[in-house]
KOLKEMAR-900005 format. One line per 3 residues: for each residue z, y, x of N, C-alpha, C. Coordinates in steps of 0.05 Angstrom, whole numbers. Layout:
Z/Y/X/Z/Y/X/Z/Y/X | ...
# end
This chain:
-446/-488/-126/-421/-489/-111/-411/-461/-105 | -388/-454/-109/-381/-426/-103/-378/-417/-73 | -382/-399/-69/-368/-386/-38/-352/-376/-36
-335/-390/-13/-316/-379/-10/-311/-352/8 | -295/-329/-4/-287/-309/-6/-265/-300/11 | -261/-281/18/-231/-264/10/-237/-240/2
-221/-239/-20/-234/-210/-44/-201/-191/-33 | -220/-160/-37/-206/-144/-29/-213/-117/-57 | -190/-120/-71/-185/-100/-86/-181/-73/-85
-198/-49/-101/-183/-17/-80/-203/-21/-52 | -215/-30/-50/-232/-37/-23/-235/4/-12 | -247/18/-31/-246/42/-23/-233/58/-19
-203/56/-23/-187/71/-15/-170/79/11 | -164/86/19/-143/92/47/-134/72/61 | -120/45/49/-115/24/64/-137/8/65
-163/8/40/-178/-17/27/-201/-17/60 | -205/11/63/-227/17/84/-213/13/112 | -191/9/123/-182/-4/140/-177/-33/145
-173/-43/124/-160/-69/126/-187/-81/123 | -220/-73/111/-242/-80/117/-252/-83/143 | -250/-62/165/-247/-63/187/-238/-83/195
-221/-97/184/-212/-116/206/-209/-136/196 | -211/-143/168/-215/-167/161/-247/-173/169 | -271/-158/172/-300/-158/166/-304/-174/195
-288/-175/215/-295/-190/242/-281/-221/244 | -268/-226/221/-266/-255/213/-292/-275/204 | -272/-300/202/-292/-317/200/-307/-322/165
-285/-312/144/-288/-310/115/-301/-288/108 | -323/-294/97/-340/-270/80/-318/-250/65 | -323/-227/65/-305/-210/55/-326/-204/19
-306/-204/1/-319/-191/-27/-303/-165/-34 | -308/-152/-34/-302/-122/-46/-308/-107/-66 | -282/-101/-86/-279/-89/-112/-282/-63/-119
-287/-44/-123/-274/-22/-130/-296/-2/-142 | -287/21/-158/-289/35/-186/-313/46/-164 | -304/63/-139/-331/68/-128/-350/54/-103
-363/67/-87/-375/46/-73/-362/57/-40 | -375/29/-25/-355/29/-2/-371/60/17 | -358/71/39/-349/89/49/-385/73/71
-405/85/78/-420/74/92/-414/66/123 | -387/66/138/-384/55/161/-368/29/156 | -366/22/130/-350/-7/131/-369/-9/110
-391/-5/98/-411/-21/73/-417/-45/87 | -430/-48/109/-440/-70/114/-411/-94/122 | -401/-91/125/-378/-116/123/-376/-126/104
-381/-120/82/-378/-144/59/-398/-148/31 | -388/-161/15/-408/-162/0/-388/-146/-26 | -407/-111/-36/-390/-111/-55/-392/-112/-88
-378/-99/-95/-378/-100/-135/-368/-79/-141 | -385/-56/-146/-373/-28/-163/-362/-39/-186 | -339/-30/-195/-332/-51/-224/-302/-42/-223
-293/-47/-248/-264/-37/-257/-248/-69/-262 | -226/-69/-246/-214/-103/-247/-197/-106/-274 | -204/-83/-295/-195/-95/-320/-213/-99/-344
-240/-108/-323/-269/-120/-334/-267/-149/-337 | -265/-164/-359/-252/-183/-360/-273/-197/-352 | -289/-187/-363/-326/-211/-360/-337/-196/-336
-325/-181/-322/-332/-178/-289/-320/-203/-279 | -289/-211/-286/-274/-222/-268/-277/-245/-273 | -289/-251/-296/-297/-281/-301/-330/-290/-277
-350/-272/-277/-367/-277/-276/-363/-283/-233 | -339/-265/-227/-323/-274/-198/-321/-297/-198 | -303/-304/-218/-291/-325/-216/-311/-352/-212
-333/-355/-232/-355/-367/-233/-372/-377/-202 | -372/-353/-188/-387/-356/-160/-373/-353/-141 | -349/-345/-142/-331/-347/-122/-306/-363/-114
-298/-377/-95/-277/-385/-87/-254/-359/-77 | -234/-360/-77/-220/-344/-70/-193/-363/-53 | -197/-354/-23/-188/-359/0/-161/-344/-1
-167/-319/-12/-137/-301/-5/-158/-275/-26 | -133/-260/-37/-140/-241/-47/-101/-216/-32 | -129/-189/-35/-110/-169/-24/-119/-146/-38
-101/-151/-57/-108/-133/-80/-83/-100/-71 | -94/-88/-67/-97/-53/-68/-103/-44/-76 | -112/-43/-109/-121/-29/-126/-102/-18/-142
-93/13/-148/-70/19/-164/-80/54/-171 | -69/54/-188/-65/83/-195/-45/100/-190 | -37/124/-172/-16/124/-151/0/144/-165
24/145/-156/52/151/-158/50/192/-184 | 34/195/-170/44/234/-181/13/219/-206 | -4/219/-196/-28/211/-214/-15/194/-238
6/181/-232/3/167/-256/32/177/-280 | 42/191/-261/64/215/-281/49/225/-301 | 29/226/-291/8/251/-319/2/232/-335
1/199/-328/-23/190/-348/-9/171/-347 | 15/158/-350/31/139/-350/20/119/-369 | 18/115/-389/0/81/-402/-16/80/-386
-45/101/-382/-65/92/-363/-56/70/-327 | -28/80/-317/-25/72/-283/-8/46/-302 | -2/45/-321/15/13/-334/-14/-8/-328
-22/5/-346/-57/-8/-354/-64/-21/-332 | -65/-6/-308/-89/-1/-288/-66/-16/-265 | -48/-13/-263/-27/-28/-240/-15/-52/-250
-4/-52/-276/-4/-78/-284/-14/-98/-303 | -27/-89/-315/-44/-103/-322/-66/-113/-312 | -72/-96/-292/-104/-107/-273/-80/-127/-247
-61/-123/-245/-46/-147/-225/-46/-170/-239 | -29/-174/-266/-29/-187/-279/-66/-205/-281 | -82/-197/-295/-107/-217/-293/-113/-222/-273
-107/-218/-250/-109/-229/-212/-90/-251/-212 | -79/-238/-222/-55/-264/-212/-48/-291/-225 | -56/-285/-251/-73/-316/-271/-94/-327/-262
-115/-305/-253/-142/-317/-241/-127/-339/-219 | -115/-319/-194/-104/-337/-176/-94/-358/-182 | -76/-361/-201/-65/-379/-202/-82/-407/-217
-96/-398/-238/-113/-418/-243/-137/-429/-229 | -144/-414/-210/-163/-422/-178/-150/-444/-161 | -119/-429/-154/-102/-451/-140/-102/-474/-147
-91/-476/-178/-95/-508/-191/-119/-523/-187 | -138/-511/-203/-164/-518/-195/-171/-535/-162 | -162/-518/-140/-174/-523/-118/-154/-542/-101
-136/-558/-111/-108/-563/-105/-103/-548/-78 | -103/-518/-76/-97/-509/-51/-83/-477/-70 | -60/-465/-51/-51/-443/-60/-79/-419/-53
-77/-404/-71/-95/-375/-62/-78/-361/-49 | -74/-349/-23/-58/-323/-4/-63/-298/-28 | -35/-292/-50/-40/-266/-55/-29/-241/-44
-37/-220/-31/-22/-203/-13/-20/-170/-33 | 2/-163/-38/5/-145/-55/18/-125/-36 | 10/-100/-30/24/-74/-32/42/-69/-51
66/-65/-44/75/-41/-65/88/-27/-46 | 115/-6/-51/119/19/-45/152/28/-45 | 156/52/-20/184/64/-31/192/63/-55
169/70/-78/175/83/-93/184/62/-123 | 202/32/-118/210/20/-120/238/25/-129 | 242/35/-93/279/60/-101/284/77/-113
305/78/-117/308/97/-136/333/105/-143 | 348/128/-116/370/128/-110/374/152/-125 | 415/161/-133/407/180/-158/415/202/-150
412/208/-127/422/237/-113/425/234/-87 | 425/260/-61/418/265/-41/447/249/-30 | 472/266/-37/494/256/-32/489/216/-18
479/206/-44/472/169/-46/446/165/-25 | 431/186/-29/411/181/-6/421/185/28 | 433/202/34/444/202/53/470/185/66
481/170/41/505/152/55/487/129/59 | 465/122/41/447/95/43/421/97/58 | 425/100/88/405/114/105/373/102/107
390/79/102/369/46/110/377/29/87 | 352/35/66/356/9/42/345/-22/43 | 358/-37/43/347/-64/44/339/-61/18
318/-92/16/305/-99/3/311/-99/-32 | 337/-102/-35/354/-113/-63/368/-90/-67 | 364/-72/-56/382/-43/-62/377/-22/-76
389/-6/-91/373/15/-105/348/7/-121 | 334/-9/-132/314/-22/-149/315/-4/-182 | 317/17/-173/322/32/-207/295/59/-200
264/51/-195/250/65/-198/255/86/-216 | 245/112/-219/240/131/-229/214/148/-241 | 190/129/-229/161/134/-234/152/111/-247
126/121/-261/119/96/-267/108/79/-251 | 93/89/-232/80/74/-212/105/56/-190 | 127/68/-198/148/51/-180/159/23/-199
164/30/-222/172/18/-244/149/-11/-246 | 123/8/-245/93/-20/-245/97/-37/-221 | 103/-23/-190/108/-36/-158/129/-62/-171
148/-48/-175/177/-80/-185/176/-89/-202 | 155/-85/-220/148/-108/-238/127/-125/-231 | 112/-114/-216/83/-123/-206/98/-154/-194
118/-153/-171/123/-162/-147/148/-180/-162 | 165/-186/-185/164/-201/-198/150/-227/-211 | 123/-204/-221/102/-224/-232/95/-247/-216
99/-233/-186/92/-244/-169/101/-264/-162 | 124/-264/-164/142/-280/-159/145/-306/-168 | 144/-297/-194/135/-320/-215/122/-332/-213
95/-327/-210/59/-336/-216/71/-344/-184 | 84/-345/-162/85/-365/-142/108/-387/-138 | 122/-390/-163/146/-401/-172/146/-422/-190
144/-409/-213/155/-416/-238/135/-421/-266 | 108/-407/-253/84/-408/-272/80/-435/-277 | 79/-439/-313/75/-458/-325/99/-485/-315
128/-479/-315/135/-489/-304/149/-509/-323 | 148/-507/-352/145/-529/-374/123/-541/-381 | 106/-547/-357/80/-555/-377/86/-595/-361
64/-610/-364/66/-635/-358/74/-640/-333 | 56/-628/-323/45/-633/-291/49/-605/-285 | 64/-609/-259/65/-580/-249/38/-574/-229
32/-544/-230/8/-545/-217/18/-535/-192 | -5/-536/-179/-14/-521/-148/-8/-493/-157 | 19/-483/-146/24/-442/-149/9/-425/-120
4/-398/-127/-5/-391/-108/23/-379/-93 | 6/-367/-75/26/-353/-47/26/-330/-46 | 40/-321/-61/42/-289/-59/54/-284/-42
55/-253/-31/75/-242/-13/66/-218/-15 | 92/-198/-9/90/-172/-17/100/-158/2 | 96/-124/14/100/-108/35/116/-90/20
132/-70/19/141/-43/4/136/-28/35 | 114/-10/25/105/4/45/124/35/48 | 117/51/67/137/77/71/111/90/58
105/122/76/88/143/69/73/134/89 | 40/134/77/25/116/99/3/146/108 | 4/146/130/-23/168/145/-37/155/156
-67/173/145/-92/168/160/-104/185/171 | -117/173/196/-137/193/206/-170/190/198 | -184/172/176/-202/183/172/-200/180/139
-187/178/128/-194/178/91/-169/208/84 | -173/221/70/-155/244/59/-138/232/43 | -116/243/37/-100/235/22/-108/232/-17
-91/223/-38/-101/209/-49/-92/204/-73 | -73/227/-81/-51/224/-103/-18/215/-94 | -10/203/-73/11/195/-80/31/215/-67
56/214/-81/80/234/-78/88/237/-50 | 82/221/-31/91/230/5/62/238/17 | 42/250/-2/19/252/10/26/288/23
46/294/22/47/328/32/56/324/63 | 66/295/82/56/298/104/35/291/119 | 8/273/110/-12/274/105/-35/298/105
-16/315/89/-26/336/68/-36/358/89 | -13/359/97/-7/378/122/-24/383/153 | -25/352/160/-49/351/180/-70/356/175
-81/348/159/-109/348/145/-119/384/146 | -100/394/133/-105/416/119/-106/439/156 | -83/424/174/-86/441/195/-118/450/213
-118/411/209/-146/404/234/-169/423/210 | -173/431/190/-193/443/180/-180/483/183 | -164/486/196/-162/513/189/-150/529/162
-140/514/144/-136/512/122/-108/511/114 | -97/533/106/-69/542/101/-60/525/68 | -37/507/81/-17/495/59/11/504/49
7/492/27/39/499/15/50/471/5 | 67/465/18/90/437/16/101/437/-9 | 95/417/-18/115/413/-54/140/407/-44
146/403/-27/176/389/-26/196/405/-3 | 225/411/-14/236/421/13/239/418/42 | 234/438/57/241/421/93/260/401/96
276/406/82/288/370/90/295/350/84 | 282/351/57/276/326/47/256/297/69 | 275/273/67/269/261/93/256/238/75
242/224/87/234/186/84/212/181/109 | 210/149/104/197/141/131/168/148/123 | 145/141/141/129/143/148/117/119/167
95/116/155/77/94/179/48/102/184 | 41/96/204/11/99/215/-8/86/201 | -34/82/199/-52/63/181/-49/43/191
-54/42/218/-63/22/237/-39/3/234 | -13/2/223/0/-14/234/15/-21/198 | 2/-6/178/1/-17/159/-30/-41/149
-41/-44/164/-60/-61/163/-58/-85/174 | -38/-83/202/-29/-104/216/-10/-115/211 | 9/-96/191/31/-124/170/13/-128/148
0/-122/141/-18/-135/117/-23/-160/137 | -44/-161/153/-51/-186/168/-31/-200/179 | -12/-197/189/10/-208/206/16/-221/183
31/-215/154/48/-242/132/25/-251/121 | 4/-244/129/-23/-258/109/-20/-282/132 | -21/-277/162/-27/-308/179/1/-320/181
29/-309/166/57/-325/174/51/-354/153 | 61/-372/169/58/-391/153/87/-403/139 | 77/-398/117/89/-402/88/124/-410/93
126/-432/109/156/-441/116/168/-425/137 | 160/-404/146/181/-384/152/184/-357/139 | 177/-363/122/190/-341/103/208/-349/87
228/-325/82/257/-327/80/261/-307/43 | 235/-297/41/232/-285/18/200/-276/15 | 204/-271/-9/177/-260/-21/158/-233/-18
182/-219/-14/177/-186/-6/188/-174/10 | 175/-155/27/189/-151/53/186/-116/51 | 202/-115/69/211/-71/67/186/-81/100
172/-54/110/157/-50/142/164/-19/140 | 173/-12/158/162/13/163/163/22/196 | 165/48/201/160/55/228/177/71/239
181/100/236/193/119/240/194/143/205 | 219/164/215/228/178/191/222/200/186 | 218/221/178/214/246/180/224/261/158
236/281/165/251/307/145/213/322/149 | 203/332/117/184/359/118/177/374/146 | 201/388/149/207/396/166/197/387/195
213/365/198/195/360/220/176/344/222 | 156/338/205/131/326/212/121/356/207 | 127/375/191/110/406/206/112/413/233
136/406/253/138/414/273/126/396/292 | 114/377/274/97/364/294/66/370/296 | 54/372/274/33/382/262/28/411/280
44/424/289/58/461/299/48/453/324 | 52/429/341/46/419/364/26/416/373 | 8/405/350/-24/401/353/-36/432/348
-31/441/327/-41/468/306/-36/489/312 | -15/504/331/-2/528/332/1/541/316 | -26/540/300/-43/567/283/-47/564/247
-32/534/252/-24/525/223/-13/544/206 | -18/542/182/-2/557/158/15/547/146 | 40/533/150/47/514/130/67/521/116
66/528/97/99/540/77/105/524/53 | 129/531/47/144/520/22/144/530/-4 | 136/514/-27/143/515/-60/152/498/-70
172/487/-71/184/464/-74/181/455/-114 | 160/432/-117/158/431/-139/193/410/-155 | 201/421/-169/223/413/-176/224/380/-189
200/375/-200/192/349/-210/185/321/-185 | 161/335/-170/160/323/-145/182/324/-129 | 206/340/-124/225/343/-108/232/324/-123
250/313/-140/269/307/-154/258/270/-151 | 224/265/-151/219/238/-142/227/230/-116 | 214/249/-96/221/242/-66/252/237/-58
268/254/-74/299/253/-77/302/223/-72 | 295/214/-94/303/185/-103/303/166/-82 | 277/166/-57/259/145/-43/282/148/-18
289/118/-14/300/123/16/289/139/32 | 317/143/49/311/162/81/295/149/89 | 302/121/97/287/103/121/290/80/106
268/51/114/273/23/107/283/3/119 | 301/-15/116/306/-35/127/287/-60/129 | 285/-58/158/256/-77/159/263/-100/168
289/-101/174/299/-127/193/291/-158/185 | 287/-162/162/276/-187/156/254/-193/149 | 227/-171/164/202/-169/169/207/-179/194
221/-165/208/221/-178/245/243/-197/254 | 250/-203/234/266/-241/237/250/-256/227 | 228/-252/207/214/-282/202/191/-273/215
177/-259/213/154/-255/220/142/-241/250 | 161/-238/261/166/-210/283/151/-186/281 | 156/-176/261/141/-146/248/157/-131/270
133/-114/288/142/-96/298/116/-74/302 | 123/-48/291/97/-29/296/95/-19/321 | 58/-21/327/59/2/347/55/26/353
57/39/325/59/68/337/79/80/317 | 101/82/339/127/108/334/114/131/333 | 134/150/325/117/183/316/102/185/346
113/186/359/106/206/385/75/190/393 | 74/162/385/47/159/395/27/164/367 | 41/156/344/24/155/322/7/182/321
25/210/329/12/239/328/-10/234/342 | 4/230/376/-12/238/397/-34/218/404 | -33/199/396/-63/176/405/-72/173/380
-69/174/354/-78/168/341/-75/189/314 | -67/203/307/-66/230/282/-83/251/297 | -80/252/311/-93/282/318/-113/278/330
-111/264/348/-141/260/357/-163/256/347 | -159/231/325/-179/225/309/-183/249/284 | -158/258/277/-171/278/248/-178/308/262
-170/312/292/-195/336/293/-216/327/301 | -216/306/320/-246/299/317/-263/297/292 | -250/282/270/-270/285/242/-278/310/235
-257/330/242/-273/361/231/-286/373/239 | -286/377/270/-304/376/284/-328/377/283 | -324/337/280/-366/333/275/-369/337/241
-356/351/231/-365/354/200/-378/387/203
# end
């Protein structure tokens, strides 16, 4: 008989090691994916699998012993990382979504019950074509600007399509229609943490910035002071992951939803960083390639039909996200290192 699961893809990365945290005090065994092994203050929460999810006879031999309750797949190859290696982040973002999302879907049938699939994707979706357009379009809803510029943004809106589908329309000439799963999807802002480093992706230079202060450690910004987009805390990108994972299914009004929190120009998330750090080094080289992506990404997101169906609302705005939770926690990490 299989056991039932909730598998968490990317388990080791920046969001994967948070959202373990807090899925691991539920009542569903947690299973955990990923290329390396888990971080030893969240190992014991689940059961995991070093393994690459475009192991076909890994994901069969899952499939075999496992039920799958909900899958929250976070596994991707990120935004600047995959400029360099673009087939590889196609490969690795959609094609490793894609065999999840057949698995899912053929589990669902199987179990006459939908599988919860919960997908991340990203700003980097948008893809506005100059500052001028970025600045009249302050706040992009959901259906706006959809003309990525990266690959990893290009893989996000195709991914969340697929998605769409495989919770729609999959196999939808065959006899009998089956049991579809339940996808739902987040487009996340620039996400900070206070205990994983940043990680490849293109808004990782405000991130970049703290990190580099709380160690003493003089930075140089790829991107101009005022180049702006939003920003969210971990903590409250973990809690819209959980929050549309527990909305139930008939109040939702769509498939994919914009969250975010608060905005920041370069500029001033250094002058916030300046607040904690005094003694920070933080200067400008504005890489013309990286500039020219961030260009594209909304200022800010429109979240409003996160907090009409679901009542998405974060709790930490800049001023608390710095002060109770950025700084505290990442000088404490350096600290005891």
């Amino acid at each position: 008989m299989r056991k039932k699961v909730i598998l968490v893809t990317g388990s080791a990365g920046e969001i994967g090691c948070a959202l373990i945290e807090k899925l691991g005090q539920g009542d569903i065994p947690l299973l955990t994916l990923d290329l390396d092994p888990l971080p030893d203050d969240v190992a014991h929460l689940s059961t995991h699998i070093q393994g690459d999810i475009l192991d076909e006879s890994l994901l069969a031999r899952l499939v075999s012993e496992y039920e799958f309750e909900a899958i929250f797949h976070l596994a991707a190859l990120l935004s600047t990382r995959g400029e360099y290696t673009p087939e590889m982040a196609h490969h690795v973002n959609v094609d490793g979504t894609l065999g999840l999302l057949k698995l899912a879907a053929e589990q669902s049938e199987w179990r006459g019950k939908s599988v919860l699939f919960i997908f991340p994707s990203s700003i980097a979706v948008y893809g506005l074509p100059d500052r001028e357009t970025k600045t009249q379009y302050a706040r992009v809803r959901e259906w706006e600007w959809n003309n990525p510029r990266t690959m990893y943004g290009s893989n996000k809106l195709y991914c969340e399509m697929l998605g769409i589908y495989f919770s729609k329309y999959y196999r939808q000439l065959a006899a009998e229609q089956p049991v579809m799963l339940d996808f739902r999807s987040l487009r996340f802002p620039g996400l900070i943490s206070a205990f994983t480093t940043p990680s490849g992706g293109t808004s990782d230079y405000g991130p970049e910035m703290l990190h580099a202060a709380a160690k003493g450690e003089p930075y140089e910004c790829f991107v101009d002071p005022d180049v702006r987009i939003p920003f969210m805390a971990m903590p409250d990108a973990v809690k819209s992951l959980v929050m549309l994972a527990n909305t139930p299914v008939e109040k939702l009004n769509q498939r994919v939803y914009n969250v975010t929190s608060f905005s920041l120009s370069a500029e001033e998330f250094r002058d916030q960083v300046l607040q904690s750090f005094p003694n920070a080094q933080i200067t400008y080289d504005s890489d013309p390639k990286r500039q020219a992506i961030v260009d594209s990404w909304a200022a800010d997101l429109d979240d409003s039909a996160a907090r009409r169906d679901w009542n998405w609302k974060p709790d930490y705005d800049m001023k608390r996200a710095f002060n109770e939770y950025l700084v505290p926690k990442i000088r404490q990490r350096y600290q005891d290192n």
